[in-house]
C-alpha distance (Angstrom), angle and dihedral (degrees) to the residues before:
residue distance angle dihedral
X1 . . .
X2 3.36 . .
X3 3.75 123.7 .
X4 3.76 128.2 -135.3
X5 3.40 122.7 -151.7
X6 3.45 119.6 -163.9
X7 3.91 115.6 -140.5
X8 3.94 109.1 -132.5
X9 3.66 112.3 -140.6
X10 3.36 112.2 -130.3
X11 3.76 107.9 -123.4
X12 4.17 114.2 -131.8
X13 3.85 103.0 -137.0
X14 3.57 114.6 -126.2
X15 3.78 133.2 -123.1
X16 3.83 127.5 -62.8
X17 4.04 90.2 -135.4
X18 4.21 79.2 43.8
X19 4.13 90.7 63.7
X20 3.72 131.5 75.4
X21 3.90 106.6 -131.7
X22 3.33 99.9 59.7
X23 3.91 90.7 59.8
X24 3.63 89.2 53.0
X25 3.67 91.6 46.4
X26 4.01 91.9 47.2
X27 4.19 86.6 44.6
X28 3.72 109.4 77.0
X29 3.87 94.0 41.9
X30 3.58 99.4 50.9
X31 3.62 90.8 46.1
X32 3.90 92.4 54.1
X33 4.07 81.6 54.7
X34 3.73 93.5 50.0
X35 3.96 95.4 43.2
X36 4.31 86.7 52.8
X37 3.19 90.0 54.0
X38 3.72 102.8 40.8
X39 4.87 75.1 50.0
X40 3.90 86.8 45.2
X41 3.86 87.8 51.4
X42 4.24 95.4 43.2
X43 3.97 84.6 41.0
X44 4.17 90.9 55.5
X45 4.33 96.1 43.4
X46 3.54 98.5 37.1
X47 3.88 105.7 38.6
X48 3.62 123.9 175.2
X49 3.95 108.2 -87.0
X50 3.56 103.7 178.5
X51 4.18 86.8 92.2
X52 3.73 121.6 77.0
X53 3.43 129.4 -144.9
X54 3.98 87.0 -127.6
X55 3.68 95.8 44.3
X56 4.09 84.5 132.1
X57 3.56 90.3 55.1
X58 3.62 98.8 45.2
X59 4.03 85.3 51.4
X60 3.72 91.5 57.9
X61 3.77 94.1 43.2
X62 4.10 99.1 55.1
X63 3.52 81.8 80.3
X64 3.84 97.8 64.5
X65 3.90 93.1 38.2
X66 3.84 90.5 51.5
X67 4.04 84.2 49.5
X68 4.30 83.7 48.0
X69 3.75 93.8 55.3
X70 3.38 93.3 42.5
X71 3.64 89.8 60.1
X72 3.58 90.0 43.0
X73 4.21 80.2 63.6
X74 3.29 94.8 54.0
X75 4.06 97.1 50.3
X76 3.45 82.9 50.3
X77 4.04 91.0 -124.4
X78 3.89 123.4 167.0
X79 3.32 136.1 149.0
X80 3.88 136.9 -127.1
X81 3.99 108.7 -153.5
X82 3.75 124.0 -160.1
X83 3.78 130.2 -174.9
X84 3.60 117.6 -149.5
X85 3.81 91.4 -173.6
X86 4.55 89.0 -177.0
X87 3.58 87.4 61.3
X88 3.82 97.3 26.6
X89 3.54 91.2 -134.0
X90 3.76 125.1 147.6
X91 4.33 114.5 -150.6
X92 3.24 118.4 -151.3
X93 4.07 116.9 -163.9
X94 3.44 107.1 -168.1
X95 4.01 115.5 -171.4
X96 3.78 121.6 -152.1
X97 3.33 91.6 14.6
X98 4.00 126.2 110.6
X99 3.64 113.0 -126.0
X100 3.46 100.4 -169.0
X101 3.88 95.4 49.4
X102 3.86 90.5 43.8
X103 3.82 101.3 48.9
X104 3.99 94.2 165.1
X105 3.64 120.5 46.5
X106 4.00 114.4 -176.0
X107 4.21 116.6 -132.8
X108 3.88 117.5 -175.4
X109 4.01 116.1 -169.8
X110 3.73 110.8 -159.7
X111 4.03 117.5 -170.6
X112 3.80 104.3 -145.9
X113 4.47 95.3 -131.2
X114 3.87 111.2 15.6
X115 4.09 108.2 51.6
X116 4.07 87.2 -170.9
X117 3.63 77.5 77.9
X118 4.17 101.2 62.4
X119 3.50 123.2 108.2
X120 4.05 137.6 -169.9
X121 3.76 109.9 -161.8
X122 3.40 134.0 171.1
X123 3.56 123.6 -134.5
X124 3.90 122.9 -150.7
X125 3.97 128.4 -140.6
X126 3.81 103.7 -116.7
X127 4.20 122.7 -167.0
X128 3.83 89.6 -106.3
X129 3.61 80.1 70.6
X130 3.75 99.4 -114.4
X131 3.73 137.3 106.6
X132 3.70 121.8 -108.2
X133 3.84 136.3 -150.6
X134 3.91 118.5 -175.3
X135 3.59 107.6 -161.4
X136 4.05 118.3 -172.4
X137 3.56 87.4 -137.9
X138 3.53 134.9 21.4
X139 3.81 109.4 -111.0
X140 4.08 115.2 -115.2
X141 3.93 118.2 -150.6
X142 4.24 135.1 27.5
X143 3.46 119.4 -51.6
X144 3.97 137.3 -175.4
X145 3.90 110.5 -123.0
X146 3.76 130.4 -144.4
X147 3.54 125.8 -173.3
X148 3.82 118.3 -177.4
X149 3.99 139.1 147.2
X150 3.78 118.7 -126.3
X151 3.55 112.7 -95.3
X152 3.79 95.4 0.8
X153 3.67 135.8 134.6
X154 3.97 92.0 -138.0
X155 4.35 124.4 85.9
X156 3.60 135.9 170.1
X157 3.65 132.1 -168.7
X158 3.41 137.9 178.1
X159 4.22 145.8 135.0
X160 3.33 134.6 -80.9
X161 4.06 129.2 -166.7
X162 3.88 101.7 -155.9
X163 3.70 90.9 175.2
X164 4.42 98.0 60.6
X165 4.06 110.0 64.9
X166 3.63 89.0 -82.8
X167 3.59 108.0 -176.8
X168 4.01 107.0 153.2
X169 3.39 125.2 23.0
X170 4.19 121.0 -172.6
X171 4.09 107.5 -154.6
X172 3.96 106.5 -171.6
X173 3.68 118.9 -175.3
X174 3.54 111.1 -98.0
């Protein structure tokens, strides 16, 4: 009786790169690298604008702007806004104040999120007896209002929803 002995073939193993496992190993790091990066990028082009620069300057001037609308209370000042959106005008009515000493009355619009969006205007005493702001296009979106003389002890402020069918906005010192 002879006996046969089968020779076993020594298998080569293959490659790490050549197996599965260590791709799924090597997956869910790498991706946690890529998807910083991809934040780190995001963080860099769209930083956070809702901080000034000045922010310690603005804190110390509340103060005097609180002091300004209070003033603007005891004038009795407040303003009656209209939109003529086919002329893209904005009217100002301004009581207790003298159009034709004040020719000039300043108006800042501040967008809350996207600075891009802020605007200083000027808005000119007209014979009707109102203030006017042409704008070359109608402003889309909520905005904080400020409405102030140069060089004067008076301020108003207020919000405005250019967006809605605003037609008539009241802005009463606070």
């Amino acid at each position: 009786m002879s006996v046969t002995t089968k020779s076993t073939q020594t298998e080569r193993p293959t490659a790490w790169y050549k197996q599965f496992w260590p791709w799924v190993i090597i997956f869910f790091p790498a991706s946690a690298v890529v998807a910083g990066l991809i934040t780190v990028v995001i963080a860099f082009k769209y930083g956070d604008t809702l901080v000034k620069n000045d922010w310690y300057k603005d804190g110390l001037a509340i103060n005097q702007r609180l002091d300004k609308q209070k003033q603007a209370k005891v004038l009795g000042i407040n303003a009656q806004i209209t939109l003529d959106r086919a002329k893209k005008h904005l009217l100002l009515t301004l009581n207790n104040v003298d159009g034709l000493k004040t020719n000039i009355v300043n108006v800042s619009l501040t967008h809350p999120t996207q600075p891009e969006k802020d605007g200083e205007y000027q808005a000119f005493y007209t014979p009707q007896g109102q203030f006017v702001i042409q704008f070359p296009a109608i402003p889309a979106g909520f905005y904080h209002i400020t409405i102030d003389e140069q060089n004067t002890e008076w301020q108003l402020t207020g919000n405005l929803n250019f967006s809605n069918d605003m037609v008539n906005v009241q802005i009463e010192p606070r």
